[in-house]
N, CA, C and O atoms as a GROMACS GRO file, in nm:
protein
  476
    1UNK      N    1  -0.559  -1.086   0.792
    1UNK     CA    2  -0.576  -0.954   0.741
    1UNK      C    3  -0.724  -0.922   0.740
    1UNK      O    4  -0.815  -0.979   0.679
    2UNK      N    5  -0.727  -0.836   0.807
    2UNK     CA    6  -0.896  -0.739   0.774
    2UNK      C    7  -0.930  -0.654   0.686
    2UNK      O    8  -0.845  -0.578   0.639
    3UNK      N    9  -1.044  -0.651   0.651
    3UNK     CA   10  -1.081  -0.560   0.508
    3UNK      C   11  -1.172  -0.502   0.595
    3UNK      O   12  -1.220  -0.553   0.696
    4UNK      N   13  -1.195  -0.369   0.538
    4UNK     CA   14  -1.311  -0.270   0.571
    4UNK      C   15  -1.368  -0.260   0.424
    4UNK      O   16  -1.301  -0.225   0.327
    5UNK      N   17  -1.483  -0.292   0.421
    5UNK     CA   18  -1.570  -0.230   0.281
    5UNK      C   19  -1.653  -0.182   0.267
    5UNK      O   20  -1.756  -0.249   0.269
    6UNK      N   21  -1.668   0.005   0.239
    6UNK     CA   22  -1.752   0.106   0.314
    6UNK      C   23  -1.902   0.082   0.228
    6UNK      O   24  -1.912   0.097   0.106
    7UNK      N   25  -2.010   0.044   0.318
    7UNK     CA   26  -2.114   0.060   0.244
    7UNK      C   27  -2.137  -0.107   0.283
    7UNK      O   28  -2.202  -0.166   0.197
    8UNK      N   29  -2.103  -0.170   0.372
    8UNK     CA   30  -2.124  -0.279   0.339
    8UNK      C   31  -2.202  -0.369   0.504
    8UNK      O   32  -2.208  -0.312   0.613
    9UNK      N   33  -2.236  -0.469   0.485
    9UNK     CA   34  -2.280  -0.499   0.589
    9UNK      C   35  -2.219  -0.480   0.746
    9UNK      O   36  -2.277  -0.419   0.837
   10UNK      N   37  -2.126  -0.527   0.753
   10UNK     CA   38  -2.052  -0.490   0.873
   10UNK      C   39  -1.926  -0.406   0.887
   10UNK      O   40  -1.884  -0.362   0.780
   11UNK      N   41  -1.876  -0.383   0.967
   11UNK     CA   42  -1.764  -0.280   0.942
   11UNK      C   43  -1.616  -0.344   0.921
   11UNK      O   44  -1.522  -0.274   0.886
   12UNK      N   45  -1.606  -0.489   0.948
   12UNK     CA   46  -1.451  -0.527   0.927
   12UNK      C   47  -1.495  -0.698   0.888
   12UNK      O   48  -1.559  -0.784   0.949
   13UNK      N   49  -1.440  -0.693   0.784
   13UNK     CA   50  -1.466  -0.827   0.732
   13UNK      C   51  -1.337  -0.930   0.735
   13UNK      O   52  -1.228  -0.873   0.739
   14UNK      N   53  -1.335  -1.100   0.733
   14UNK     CA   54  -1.207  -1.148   0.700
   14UNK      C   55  -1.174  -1.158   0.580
   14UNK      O   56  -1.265  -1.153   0.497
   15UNK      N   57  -1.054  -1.173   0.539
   15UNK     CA   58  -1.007  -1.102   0.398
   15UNK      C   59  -1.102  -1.243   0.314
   15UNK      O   60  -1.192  -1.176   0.263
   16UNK      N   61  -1.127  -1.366   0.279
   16UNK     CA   62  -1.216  -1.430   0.237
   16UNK      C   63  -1.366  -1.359   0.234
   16UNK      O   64  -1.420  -1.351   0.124
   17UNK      N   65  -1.430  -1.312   0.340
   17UNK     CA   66  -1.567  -1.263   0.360
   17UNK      C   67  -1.527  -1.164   0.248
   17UNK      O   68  -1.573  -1.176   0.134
   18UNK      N   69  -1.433  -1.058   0.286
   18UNK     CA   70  -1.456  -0.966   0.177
   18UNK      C   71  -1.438  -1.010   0.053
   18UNK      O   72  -1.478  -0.928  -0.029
   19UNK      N   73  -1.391  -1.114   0.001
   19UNK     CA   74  -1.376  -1.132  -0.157
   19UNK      C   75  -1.515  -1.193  -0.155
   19UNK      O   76  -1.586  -1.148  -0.245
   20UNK      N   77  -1.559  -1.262  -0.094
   20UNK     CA   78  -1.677  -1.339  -0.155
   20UNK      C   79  -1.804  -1.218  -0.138
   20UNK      O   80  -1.898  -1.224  -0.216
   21UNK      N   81  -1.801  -1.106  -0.030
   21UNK     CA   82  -1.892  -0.987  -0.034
   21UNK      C   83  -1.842  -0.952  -0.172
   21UNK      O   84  -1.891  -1.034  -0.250
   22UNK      N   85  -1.773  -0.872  -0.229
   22UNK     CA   86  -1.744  -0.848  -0.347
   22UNK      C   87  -1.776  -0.928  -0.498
   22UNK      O   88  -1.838  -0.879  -0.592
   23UNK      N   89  -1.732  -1.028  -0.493
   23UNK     CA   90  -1.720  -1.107  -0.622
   23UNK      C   91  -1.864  -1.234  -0.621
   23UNK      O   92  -1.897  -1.318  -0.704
   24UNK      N   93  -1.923  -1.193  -0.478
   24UNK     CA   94  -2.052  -1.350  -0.486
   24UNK      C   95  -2.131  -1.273  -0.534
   24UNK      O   96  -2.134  -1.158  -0.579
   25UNK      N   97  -2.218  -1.387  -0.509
   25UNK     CA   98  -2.386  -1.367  -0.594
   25UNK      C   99  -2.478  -1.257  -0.522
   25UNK      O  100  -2.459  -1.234  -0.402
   26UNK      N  101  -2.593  -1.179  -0.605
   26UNK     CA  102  -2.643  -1.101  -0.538
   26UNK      C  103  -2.626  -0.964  -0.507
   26UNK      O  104  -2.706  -0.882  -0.460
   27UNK      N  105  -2.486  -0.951  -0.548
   27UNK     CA  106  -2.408  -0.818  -0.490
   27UNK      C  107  -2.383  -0.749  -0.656
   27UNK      O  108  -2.288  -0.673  -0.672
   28UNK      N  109  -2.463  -0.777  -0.756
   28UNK     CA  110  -2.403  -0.707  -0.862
   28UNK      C  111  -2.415  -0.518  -0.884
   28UNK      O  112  -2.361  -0.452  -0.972
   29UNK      N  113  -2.497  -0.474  -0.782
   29UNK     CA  114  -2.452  -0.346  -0.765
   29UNK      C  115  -2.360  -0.297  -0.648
   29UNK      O  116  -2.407  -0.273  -0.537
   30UNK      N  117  -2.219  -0.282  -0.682
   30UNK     CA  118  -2.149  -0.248  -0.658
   30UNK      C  119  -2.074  -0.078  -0.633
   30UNK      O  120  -1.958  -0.046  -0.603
   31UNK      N  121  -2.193   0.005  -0.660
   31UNK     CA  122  -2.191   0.102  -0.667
   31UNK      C  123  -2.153   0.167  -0.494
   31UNK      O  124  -2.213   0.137  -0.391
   32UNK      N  125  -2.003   0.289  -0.514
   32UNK     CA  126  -2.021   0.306  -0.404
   32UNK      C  127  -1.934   0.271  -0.273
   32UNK      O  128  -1.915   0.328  -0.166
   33UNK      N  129  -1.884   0.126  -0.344
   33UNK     CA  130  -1.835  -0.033  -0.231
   33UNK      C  131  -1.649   0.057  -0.248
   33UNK      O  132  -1.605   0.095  -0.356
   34UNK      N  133  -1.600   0.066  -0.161
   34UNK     CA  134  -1.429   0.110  -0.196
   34UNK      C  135  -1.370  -0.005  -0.111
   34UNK      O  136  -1.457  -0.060  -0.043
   35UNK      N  137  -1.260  -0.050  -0.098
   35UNK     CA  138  -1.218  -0.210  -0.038
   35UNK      C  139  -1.092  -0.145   0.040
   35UNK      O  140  -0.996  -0.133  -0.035
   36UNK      N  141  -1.069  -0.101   0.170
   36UNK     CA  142  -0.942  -0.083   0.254
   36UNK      C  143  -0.936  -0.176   0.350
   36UNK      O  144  -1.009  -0.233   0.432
   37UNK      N  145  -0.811  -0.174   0.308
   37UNK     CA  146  -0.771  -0.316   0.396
   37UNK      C  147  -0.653  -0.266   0.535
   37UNK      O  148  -0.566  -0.180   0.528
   38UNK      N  149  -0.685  -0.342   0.639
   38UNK     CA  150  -0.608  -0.306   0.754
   38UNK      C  151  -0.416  -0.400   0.721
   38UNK      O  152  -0.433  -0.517   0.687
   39UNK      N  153  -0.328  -0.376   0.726
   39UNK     CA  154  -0.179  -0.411   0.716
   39UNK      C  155  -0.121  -0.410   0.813
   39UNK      O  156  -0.092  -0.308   0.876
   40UNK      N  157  -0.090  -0.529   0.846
   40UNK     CA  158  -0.015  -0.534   0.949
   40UNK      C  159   0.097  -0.572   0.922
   40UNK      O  160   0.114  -0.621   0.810
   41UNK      N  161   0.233  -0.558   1.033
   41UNK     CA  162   0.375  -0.527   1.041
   41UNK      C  163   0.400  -0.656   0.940
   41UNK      O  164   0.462  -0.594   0.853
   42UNK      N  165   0.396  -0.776   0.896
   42UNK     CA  166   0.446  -0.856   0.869
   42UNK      C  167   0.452  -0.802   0.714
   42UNK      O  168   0.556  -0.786   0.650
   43UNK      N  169   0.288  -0.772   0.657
   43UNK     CA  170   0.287  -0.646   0.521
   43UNK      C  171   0.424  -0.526   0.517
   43UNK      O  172   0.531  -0.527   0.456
   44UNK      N  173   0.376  -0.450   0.593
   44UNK     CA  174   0.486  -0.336   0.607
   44UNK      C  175   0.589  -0.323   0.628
   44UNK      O  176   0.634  -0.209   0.639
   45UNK      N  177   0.696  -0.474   0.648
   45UNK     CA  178   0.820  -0.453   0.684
   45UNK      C  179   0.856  -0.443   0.556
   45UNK      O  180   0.921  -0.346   0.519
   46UNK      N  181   0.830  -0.513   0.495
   46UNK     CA  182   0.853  -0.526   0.316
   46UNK      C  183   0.890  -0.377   0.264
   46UNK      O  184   0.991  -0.354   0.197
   47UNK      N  185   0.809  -0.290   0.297
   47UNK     CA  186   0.846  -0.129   0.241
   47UNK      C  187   0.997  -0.092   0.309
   47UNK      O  188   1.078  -0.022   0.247
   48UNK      N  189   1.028  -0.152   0.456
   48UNK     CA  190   1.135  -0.087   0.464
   48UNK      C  191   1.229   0.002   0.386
   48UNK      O  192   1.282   0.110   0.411
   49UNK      N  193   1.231  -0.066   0.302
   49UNK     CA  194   1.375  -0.027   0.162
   49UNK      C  195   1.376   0.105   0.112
   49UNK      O  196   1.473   0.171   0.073
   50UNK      N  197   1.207   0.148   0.121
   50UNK     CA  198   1.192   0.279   0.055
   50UNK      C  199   1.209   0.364   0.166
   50UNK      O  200   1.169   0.473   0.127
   51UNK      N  201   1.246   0.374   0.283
   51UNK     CA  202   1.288   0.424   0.366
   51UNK      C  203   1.454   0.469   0.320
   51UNK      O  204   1.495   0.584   0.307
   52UNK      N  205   1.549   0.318   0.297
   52UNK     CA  206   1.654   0.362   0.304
   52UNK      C  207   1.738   0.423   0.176
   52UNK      O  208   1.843   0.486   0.179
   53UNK      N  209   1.666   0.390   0.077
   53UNK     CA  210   1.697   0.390  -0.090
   53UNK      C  211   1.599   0.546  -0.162
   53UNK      O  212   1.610   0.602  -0.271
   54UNK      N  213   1.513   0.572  -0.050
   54UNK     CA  214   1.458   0.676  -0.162
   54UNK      C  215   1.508   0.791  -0.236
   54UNK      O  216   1.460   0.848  -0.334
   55UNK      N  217   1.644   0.819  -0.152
   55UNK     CA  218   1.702   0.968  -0.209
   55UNK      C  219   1.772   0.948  -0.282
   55UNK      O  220   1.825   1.048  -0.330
   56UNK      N  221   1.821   0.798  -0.341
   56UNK     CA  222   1.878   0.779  -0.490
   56UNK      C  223   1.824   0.842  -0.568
   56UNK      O  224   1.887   0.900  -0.657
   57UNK      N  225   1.699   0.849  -0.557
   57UNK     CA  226   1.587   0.853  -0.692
   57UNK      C  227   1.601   0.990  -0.759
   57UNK      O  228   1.530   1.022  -0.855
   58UNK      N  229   1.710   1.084  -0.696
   58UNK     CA  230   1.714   1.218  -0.737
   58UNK      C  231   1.835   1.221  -0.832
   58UNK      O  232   1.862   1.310  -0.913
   59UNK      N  233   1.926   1.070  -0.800
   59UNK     CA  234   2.031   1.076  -0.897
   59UNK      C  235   2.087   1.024  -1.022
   59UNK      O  236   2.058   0.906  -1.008
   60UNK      N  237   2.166   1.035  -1.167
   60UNK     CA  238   2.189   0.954  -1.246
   60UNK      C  239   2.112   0.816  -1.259
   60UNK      O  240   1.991   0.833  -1.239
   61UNK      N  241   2.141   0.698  -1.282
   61UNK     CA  242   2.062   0.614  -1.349
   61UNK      C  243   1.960   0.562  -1.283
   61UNK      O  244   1.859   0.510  -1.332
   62UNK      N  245   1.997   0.583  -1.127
   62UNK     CA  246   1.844   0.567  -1.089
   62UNK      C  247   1.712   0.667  -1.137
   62UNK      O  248   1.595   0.636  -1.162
   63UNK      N  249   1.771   0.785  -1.139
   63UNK     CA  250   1.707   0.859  -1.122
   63UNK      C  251   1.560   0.835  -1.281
   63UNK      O  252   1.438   0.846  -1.289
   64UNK      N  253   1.668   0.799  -1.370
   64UNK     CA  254   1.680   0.777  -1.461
   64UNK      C  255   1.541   0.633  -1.506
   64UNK      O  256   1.437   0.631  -1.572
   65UNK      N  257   1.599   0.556  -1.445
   65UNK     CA  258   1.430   0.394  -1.410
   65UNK      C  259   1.329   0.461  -1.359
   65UNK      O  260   1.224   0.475  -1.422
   66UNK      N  261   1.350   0.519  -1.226
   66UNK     CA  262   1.246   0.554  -1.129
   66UNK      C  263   1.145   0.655  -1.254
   66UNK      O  264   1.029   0.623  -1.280
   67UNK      N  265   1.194   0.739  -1.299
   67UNK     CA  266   1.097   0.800  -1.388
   67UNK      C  267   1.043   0.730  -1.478
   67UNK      O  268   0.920   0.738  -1.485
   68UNK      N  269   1.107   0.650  -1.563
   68UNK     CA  270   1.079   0.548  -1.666
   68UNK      C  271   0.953   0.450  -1.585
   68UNK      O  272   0.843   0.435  -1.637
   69UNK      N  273   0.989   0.391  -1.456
   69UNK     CA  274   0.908   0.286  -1.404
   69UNK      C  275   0.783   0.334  -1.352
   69UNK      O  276   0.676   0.272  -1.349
   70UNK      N  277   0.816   0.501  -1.291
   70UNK     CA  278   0.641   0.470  -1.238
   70UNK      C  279   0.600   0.623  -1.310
   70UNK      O  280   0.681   0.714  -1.327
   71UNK      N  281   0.439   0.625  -1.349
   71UNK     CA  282   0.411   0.733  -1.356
   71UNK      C  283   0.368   0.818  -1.268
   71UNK      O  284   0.375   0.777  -1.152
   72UNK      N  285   0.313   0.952  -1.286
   72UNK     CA  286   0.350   1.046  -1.228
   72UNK      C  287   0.195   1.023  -1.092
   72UNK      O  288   0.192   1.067  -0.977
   73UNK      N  289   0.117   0.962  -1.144
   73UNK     CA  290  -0.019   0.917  -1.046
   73UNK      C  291   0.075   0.799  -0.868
   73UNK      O  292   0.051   0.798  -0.747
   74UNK      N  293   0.184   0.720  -0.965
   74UNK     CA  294   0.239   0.681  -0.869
   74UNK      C  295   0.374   0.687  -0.811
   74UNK      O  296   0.424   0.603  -0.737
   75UNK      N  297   0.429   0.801  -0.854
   75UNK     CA  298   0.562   0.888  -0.772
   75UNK      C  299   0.438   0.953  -0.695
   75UNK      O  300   0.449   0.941  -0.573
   76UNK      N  301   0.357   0.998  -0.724
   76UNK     CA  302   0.238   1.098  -0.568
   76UNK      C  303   0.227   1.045  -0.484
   76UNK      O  304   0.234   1.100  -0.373
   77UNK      N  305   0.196   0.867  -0.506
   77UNK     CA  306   0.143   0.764  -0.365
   77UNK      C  307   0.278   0.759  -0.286
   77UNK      O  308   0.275   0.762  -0.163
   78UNK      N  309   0.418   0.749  -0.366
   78UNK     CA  310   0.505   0.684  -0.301
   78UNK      C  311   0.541   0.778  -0.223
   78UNK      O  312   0.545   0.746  -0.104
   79UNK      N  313   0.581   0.926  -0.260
   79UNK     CA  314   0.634   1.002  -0.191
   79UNK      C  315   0.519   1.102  -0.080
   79UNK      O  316   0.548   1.165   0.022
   80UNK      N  317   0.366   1.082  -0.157
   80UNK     CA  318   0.300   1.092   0.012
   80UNK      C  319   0.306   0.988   0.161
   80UNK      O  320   0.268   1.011   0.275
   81UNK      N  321   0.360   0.886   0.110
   81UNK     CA  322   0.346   0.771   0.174
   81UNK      C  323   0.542   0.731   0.239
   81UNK      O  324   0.570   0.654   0.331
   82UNK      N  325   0.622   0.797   0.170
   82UNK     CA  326   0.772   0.767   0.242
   82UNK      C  327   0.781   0.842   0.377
   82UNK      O  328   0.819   0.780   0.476
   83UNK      N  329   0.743   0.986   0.387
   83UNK     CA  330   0.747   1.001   0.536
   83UNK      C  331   0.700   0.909   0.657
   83UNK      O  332   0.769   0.885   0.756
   84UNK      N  333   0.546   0.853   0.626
   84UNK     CA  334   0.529   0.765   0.743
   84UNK      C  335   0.641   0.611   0.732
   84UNK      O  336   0.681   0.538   0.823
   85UNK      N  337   0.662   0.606   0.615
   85UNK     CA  338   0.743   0.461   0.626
   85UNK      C  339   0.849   0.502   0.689
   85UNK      O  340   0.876   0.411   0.767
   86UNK      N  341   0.940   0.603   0.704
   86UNK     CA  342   1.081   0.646   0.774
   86UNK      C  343   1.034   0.638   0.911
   86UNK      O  344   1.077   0.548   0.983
   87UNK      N  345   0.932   0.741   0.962
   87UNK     CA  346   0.865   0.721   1.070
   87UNK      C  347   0.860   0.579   1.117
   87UNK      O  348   0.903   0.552   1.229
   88UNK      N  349   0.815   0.493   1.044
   88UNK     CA  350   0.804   0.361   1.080
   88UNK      C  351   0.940   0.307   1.100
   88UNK      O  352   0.979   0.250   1.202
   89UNK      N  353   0.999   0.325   1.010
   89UNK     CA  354   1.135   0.223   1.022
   89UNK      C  355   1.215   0.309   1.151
   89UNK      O  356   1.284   0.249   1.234
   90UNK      N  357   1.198   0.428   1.153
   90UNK     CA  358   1.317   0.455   1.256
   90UNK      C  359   1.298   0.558   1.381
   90UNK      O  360   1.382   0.587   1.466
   91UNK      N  361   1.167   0.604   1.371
   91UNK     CA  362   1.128   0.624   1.457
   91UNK      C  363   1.022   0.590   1.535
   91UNK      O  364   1.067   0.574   1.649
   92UNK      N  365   0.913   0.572   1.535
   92UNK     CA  366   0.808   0.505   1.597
   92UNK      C  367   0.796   0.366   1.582
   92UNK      O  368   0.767   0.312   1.689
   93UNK      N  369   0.809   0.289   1.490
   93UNK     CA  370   0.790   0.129   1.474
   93UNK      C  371   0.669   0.140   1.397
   93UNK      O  372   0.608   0.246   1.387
   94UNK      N  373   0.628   0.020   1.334
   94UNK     CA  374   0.458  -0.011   1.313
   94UNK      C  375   0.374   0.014   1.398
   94UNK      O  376   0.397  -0.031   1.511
   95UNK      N  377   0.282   0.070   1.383
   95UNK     CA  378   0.127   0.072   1.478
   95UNK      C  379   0.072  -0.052   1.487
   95UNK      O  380   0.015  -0.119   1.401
   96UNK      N  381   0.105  -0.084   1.652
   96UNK     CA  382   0.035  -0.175   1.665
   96UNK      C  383  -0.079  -0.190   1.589
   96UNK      O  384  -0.078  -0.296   1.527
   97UNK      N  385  -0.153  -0.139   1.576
   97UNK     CA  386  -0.288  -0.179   1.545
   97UNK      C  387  -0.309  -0.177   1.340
   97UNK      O  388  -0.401  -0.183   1.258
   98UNK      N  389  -0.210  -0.168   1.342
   98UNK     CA  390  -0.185  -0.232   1.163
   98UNK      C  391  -0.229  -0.080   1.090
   98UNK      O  392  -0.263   0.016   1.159
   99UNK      N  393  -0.224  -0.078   0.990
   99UNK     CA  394  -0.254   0.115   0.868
   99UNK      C  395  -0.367   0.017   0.802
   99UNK      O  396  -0.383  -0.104   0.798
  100UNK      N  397  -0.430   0.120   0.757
  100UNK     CA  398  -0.509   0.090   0.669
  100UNK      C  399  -0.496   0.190   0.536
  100UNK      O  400  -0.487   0.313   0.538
  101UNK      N  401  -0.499   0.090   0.408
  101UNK     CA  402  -0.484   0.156   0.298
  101UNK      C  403  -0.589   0.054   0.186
  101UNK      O  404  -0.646  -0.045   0.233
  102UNK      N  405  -0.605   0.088   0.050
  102UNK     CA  406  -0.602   0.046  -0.013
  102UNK      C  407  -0.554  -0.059  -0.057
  102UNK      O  408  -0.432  -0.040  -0.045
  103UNK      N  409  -0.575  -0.200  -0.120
  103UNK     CA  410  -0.497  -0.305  -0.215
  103UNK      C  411  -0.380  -0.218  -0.331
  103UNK      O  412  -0.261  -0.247  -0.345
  104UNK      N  413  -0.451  -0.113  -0.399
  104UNK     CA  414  -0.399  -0.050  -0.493
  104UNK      C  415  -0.290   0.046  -0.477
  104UNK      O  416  -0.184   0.052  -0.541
  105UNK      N  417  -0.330   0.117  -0.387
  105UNK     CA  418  -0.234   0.178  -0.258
  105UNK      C  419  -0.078   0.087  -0.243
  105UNK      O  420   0.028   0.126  -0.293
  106UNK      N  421  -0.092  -0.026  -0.171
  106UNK     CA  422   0.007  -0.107  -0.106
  106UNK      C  423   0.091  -0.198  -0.243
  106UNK      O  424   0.204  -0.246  -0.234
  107UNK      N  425  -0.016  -0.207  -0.389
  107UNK     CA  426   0.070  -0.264  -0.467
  107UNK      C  427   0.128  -0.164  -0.488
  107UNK      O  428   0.250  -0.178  -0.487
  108UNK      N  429   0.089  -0.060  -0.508
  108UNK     CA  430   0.199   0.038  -0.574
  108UNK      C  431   0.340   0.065  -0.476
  108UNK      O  432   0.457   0.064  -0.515
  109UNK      N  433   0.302   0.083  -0.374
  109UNK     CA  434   0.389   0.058  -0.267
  109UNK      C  435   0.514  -0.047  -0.259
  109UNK      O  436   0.635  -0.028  -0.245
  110UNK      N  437   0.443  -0.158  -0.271
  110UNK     CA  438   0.543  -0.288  -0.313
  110UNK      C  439   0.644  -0.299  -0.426
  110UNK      O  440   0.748  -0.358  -0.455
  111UNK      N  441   0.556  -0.211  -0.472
  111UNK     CA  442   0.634  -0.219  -0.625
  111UNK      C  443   0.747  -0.074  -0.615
  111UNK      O  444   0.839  -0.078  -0.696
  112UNK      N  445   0.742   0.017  -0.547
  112UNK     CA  446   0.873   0.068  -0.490
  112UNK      C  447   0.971   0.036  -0.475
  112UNK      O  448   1.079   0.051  -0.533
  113UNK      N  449   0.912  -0.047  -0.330
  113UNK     CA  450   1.037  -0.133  -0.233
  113UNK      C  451   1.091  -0.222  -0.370
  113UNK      O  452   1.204  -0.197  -0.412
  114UNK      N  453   0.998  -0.338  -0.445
  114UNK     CA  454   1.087  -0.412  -0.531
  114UNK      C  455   1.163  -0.283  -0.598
  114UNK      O  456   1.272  -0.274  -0.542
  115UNK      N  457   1.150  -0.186  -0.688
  115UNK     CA  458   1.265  -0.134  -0.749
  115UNK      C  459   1.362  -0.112  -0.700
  115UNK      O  460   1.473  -0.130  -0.750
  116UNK      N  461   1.332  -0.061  -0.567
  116UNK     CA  462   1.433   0.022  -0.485
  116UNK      C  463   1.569  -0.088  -0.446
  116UNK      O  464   1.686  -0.056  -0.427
  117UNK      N  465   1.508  -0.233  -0.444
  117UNK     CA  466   1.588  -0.288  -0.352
  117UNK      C  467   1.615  -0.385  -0.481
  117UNK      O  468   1.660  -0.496  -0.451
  118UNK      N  469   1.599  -0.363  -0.596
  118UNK     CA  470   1.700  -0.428  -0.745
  118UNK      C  471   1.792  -0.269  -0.778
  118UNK      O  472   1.804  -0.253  -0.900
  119UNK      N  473   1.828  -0.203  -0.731
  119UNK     CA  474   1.870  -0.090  -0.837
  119UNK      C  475   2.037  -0.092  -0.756
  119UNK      O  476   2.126  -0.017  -0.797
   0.00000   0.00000   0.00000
């Protein structure tokens, strides 16, 4: 996995380089630094689910968790982010060349697919 970390010495780091750019010595101004990371298919198959499960979320007891479980900052990520996953699952495939998002981004993401695919 590759990290991009804007502001930073080079433009694509290995996911180790970027934790130790981040968290080593020397680097305590951090001002600025945002951490996107490139995902590739082996990441993104995992979302599948919210592809096939999302239009529960409009009904009875799902409907019902899904509000309870995420707030309203992350029903925005999921449902800006379900069109390209459908796209992905059933029409185009993964991009070769992997998405790039956020860590924070993709947990929230993950944490979809897990509801979606306990409910």
């Amino acid at each position: 996995m590759l990290q991009q970390i804007k502001n930073a010495r080079g433009p694509w780091l290995s996911e180790q380089d970027g934790l130790d750019y981040v968290t080593g010595e020397g680097n305590e101004d951090l001002t600025g630094v945002k951490l996107v990371m490139l995902w590739g298919e082996m990441y993104l198959r995992q979302l599948f689910v919210i592809a096939e499960m999302y239009e529960k979320k409009k009904f009875g007891r799902v409907k019902r968790r899904y509000l309870a479980e995420f707030d309203e900052a992350e029903r925005a990520v999921i449902s800006k982010w379900y069109l390209r996953i459908y796209a992905w699952y059933l029409v185009t495939g993964i991009p070769v060349k992997g998405v790039r998002m956020t860590p924070k981004t993709y947990g929230t993401l993950l944490k979809a697919a897990n509801f979606f695919a306990t409910v």
